[in-house]
N, C-alpha and C positions, 0 to 999 in steps of 0.2 A: 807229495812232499815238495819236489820244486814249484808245482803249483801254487803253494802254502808259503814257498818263500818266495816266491815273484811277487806275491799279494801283498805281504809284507814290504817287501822293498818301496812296491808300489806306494804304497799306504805311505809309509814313511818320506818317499819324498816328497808329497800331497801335502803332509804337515808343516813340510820345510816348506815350501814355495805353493800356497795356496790358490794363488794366483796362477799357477803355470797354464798353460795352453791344454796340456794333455791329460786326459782324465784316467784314473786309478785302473780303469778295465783296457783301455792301452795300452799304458803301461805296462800292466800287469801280463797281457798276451805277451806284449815284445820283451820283456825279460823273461818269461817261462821260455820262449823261445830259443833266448840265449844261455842262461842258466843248461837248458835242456844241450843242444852243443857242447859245452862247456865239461858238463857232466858224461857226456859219452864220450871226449875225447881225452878226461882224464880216466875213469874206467877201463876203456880201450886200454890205453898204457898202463894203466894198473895190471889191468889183468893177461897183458901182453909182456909183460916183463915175468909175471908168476908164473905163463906158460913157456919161457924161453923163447919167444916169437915177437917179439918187439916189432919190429919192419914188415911182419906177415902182418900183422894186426893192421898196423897202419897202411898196409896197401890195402887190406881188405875195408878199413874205416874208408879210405881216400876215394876208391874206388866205385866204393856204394855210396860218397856223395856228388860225384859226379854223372853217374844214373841217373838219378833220384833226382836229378836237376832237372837233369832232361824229359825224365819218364814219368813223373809223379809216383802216385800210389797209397795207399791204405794209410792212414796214421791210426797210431794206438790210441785210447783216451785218454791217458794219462802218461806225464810227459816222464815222469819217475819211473815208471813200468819201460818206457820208450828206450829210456836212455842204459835201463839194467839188460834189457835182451838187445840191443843194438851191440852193445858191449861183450854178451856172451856169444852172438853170430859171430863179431872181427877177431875172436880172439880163438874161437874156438875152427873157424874156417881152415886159418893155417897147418891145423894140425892133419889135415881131412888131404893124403895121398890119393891125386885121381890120374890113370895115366893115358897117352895122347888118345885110346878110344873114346873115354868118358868121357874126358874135356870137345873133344868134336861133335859127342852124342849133346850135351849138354847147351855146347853153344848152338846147335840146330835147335833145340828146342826153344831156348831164349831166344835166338830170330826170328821164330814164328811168333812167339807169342809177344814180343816186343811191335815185329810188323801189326799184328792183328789189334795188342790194346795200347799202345804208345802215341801218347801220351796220355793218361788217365789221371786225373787230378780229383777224382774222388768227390764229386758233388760240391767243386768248386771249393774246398780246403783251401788249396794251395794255386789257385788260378794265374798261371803264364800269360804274360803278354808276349812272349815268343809267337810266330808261329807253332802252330802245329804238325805240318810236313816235314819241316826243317827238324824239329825235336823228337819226331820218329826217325829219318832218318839218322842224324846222328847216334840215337840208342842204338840202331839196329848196325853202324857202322863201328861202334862201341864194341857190341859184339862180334862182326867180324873179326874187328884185329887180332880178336884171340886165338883164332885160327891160325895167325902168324905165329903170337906169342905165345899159346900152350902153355898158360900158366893157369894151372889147380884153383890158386888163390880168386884170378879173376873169373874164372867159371863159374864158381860157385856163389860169389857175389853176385857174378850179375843172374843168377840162377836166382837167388835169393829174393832179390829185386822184380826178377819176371813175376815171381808167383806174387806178391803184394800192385803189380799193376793188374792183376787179374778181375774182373767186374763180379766180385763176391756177392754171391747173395744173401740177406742176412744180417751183415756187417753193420749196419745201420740200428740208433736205441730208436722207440719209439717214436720221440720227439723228430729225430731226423728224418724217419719215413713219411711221419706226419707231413712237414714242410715241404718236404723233395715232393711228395704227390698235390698239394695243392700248389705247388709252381707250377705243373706240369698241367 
């Protein structure tokens, strides 16, 4: 669906200004992209207002885009599907009581597996001009603090997140395994 309406837009402003510089498949990525944001951060609120968690929602939305910055990770195919379970993660996270054992069991686990795949950009999706040292550390500093601050909320986010930097097997439609092996 937001893909269908990025296309659209695209399309339409192609008619308007045929001449512009940037062509419809451009465009059309860079608004799905935004559309896509756009859509999980109204949803988030939506659906953080209907579970009474307003401000859980949005530390868990804030929080998992600050990872995600640093960490990369899995994208879904389709940015409609993305932005409805991005949405049911931050909303449904807050409700999820863990107490200071879990949260210490969990963020051990997210430091290892942040140190071991941070940063994982997924066959070049999403490719950093960051360093790489710098953007694992930082993740894996991400997780520490929570050690300080024992907060449920960000546990589980960035738990969330660990498991999508994870080197899936699989994951890949044909067409992409195809390419990935003839680069290789």
């Amino acid at each position: 669906m937001l893909e269908q309406l990025s296309r659209h837009i695209a399309t339409t402003i192609k008619k308007i200004d045929p001449d512009g510089p940037t062509s419809i498949e451009v465009m059309s990525y860079e608004l799905g992209i935004r559309l896509n944001y756009l859509a999980t951060i109204i949803l988030t609120i939506t659906m953080g207002l209907l579970t009474r968690d307003l401000w859980g929602s949005l530390f868990a939305l804030i929080s998992f885009v600050l990872i995600r910055k640093l960490s990369g990770g899995f994208h879904m195919k389709s940015l409609t599907a993305c932005a409805i379970m991005s949405a049911l993660i931050f909303s449904t996270i807050p409700k999820i009581d863990l107490n200071t054992t879990w949260i210490f069991i969990l963020t051990a686990i997210q430091t290892i597996i942040y140190i071991l795949h941070s940063p994982n950009h997924m066959i070049e999706l999403n490719p950093s001009k960051s360093n790489p040292f710098l953007m694992k550390l930082l993740s894996v500093l991400v997780c520490l603090i929570n050690l300080i601050l024992q907060s449920p909320i960000l546990a589980l986010t960035l738990m969330v997140q660990a498991i999508l930097i994870l080197p899936w097997k699989g994951v890949l439609n044909d067409d992409e395994t195809k390419n990935s092996s003839e680069a290789v």
